[in-house]
N, C-alpha and C positions, 0 to 999 in steps of 0.2 A: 504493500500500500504506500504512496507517495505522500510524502509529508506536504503540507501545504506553506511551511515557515520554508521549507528545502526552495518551492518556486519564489519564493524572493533574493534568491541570491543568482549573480551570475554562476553559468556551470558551462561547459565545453560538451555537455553533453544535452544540451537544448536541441528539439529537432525543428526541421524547416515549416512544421506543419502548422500552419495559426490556428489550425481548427484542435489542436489536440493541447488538451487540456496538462500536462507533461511539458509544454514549453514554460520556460522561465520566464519569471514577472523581472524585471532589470529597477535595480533600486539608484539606477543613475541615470544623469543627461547626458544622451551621446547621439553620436552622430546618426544611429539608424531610428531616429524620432523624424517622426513629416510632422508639418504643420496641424493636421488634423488630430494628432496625439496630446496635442497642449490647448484642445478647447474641453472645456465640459461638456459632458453630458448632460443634455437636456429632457431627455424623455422622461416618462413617468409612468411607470407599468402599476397600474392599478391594484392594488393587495386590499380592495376594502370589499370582498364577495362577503358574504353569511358566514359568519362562524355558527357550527351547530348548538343550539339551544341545547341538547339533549346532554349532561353532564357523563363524563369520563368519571372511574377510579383512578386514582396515580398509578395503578396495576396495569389498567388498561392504558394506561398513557405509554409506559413502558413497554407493553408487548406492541405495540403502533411503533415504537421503534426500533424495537427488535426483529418488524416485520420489513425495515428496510434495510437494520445493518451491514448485508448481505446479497447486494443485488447481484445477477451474475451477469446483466453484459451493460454496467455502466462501474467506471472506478470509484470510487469510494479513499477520499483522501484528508490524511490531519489540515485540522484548519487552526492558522496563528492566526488569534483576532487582532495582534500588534501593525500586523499589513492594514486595518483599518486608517491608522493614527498616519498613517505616511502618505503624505498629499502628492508624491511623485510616482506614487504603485497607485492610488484608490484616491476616486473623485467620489463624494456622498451624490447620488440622484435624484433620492425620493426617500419617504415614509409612508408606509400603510399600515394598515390592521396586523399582518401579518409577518413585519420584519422592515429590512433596509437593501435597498440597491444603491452597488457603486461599480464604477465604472474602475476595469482595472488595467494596468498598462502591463503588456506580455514583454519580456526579453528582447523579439524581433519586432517591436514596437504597433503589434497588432492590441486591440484590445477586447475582451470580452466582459461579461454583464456577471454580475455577484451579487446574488437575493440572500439574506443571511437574518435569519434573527437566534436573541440569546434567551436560554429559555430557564425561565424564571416561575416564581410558584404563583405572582402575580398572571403570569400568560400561558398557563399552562395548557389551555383551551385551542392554545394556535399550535399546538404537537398535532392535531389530529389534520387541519387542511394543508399545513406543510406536508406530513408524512404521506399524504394522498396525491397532492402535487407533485412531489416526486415520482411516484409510483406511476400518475397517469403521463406524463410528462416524460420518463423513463418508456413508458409502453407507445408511444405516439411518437419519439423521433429519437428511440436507439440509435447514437453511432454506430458503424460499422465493427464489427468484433467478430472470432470465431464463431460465437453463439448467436451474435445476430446478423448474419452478414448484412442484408437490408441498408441500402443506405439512408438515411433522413430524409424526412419529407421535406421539400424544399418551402412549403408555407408554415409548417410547425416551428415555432425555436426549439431548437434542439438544446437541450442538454447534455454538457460536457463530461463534468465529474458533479458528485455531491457529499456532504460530508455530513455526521452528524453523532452526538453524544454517545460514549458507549450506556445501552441501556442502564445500568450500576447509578453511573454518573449522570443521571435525567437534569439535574437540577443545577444551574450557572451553565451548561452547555451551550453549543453554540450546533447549528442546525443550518442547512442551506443546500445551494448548486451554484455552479458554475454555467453559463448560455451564453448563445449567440449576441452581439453586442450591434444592433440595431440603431445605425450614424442618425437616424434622422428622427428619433423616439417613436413615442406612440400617434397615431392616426389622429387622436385628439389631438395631440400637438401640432403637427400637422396643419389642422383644420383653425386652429386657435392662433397660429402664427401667419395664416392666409396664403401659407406659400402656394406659390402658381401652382396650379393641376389644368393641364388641359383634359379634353372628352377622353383622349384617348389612354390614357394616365388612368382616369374612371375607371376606366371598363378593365383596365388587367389589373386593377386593385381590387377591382369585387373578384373579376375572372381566380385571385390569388386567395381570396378569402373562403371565396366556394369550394377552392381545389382545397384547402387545409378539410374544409368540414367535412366533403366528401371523403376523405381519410378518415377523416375520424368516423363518421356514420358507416363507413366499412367495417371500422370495428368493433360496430355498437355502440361508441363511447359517444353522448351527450355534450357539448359546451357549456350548454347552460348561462352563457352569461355573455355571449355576444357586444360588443358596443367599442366603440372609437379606443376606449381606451384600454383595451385589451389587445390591440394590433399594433403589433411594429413594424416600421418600415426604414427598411435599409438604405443605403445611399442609392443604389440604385434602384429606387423604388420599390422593388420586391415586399410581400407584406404578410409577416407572421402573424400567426394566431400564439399570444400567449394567454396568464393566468387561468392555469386549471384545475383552484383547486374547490370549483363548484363540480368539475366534470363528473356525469356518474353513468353506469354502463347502462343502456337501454335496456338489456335484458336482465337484468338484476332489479330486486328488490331496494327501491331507495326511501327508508324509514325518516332519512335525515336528510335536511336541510331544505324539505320541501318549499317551493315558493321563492328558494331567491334568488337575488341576478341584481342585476343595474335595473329599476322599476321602468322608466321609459322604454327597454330594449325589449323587456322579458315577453312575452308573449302573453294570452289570454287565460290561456290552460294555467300557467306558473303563475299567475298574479291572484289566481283562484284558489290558489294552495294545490294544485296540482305537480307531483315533481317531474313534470317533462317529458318532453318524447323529441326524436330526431327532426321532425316536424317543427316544434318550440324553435329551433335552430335557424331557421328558416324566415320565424317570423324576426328576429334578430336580426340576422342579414337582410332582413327589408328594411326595417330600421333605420341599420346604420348606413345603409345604401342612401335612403331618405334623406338622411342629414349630407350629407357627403355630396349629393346629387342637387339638391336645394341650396345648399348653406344655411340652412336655418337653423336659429335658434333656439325654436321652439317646442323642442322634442320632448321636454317636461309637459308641456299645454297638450302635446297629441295624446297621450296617453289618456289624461282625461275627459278628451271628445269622446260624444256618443255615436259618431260616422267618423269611423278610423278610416273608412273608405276615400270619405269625402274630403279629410284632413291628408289625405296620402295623394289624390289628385291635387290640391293647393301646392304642394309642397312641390310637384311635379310641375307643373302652371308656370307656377314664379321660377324655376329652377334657368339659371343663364347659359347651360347647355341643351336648351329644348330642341335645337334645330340639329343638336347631334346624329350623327348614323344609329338606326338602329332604337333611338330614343323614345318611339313610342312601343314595338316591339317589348324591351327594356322594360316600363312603366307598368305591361298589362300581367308582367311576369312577378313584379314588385306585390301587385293589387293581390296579387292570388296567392304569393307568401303570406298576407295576414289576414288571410280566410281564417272564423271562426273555430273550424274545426280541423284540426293539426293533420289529418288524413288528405284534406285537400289542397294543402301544399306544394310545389314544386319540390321536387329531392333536389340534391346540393346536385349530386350528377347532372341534372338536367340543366341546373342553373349555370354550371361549367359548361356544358356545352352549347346554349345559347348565348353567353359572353363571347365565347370563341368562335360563333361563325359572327356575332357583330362585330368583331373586333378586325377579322377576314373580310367584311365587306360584302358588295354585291347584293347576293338572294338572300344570304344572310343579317338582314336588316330588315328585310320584307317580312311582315307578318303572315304564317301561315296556317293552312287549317287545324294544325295541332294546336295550335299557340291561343292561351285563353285572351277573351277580346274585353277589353273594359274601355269605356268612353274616357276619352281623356279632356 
């Protein structure tokens, strides 16, 4: 197991890989730093989903991490919490409900993402959506290994290494993972900062959203909690789906945490104390397509309209890409995402490949007899 105090120092034995979790964090200013290495990070990966209402023993808090001490195809590494204090390895991000992100600087001056919290008899409640988050997060975008060959889904963030308490030790530990470090933060940022997006920018950022949930709804696994600020996006646009520790398997029994999510994103069935179905998913990515597609700022007020219908036309109306390829196509596909009843849904598969022939152009922008029709 790789100590985590060991990647702060230089070593001759650092590999070329930025992606592997085993490069050294470099505690100096040198010359293989770019310009990009000496801004902050800006994003801000959301950790405020539902902690579960339903109370733990300290027993059970224990056997929750004893159920991850031992993954077998992600590494598991000591973490020095002193890498925190050194403003030349780790930029502070964010704060959420369920820990801290900073931005950390690797050896060959790449950098990746560090969610970390210390777990204390104050928060003992946040053992149970970490140790799940890892677990689904572990199961949705394995690196490559003998055991998993699969390579990562390229809209999931993937998960490097993770570390956490030995069970014994539950109390003052420290808990976390290592992920992909996402230049341009979350999609809310994004949206908040007004950086340009043209139409076409649109459509492979939903096309990127859909292909993540299509993975996941292949394996059953739920999101649950959709919305801007659960997506990151890379410098080159490209747009992960993270925080997953609402996600729960469809075909499993979910006793816990019925009903939550981000309340404007969450769908009809979730907001009713229902815990979800792959469908829920769906009305999410209408959503946050909605706002994305709009600009508006009014996604708190939609939820509360009695003609979500009618408020999702508005939204489409005012929207300064109406005259886009494909835009009304796009629209009738959106309407039928927050059908009242999760069955009537488009699946994520479908919605990928109706981004991808508008994004191709031609007949693919033309609405066809498949395609449901809503006035716009």
């Amino acid at each position: 197991m790789s100590s985590f105090s060991s990647l702060t120092n230089d070593s001759s034995n650092s590999t070329s890989n930025s992606n592997n979790t085993n490069n050294n964090i470099n505690d100096s200013n040198n010359g293989s730093n770019n310009n990009n290495n000496n801004n902050t990070m800006t994003f801000d990966i959301n950790m405020n989903g539902g902690n579960d209402e339903d109370e733990y023993t300290f027993e059970e808090y224990i056997q929750l991490v004893e159920d991850v001490y031992d993954l077998p195809t992600i590494p598991r590494i000591e973490f020095d919490p002193s890498i925190l204090s050194n403003s030349r390895i780790a930029t502070f991000v964010g704060e959420g409900s369920f820990g801290k992100v900073y931005s950390v600087r690797m050896n060959d001056g790449s950098r990746i993402a560090l969610k970390v919290i210390e777990i204390t008899e104050n928060n003992l409640a946040h053992v149970e959506p970490t140790t799940r988050e890892i677990r689904k997060i572990v199961r949705l975008s394995s690196t490559p290994s003998p055991t998993c060959p699969k390579p990562p889904h390229p809209n999931i963030v993937s998960i490097h290494a993770y570390f956490c308490p030995s069970p014994n030790e539950l109390l003052n530990g420290f808990m976390g993972f290592t992920m992909d470090y996402c230049e341009r933060g979350s999609l809310a940022n994004v949206l908040a900062n007004d950086d340009i997006l043209d139409w076409v920018d649109i459509l492979h950022i939903l096309k990127d959203i859909a292909s993540g949930l299509e993975h996941m709804h292949s394996l059953n696994e739920i999101h649950r909690d959709i919305c801007p600020n659960n997506i990151l996006i890379t410098i080159g646009w490209t747009a992960k789906l993270c925080d997953f520790n609402l996600t729960r398997n469809d075909k499993k029994s979910m006793s816990r945490n019925p009903g939550r999510g981000t309340l404007p994103y969450k769908a009809t069935e979730i907001r009713n104390g229902d815990p979800g179905h792959i469908g829920s998913d769906m009305y999410s990515f209408a959503m946050t397509a909605g706002v994305i597609i709009s600009r508006s700022t009014e996604v708190k007020e939609f939820a509360k309209r009695p003609n979500k219908f009618q408020r999702m036309n508005e939204w489409m109306k005012q929207s300064p890409f109406r005259n886009g390829r494909g835009y009304e196509r796009l629209h009738n596909y959106l309407v039928q995402c927050i059908s009242d009843d999760h069955l009537d849904r488009p699946t994520s598969s479908r919605m990928v490949q109706v981004l991808q022939e508008i994004i191709e152009g031609g007949k693919g922008c033309v609405i066809s007899e498949e395609d449901p029709v809503f006035e716009l």
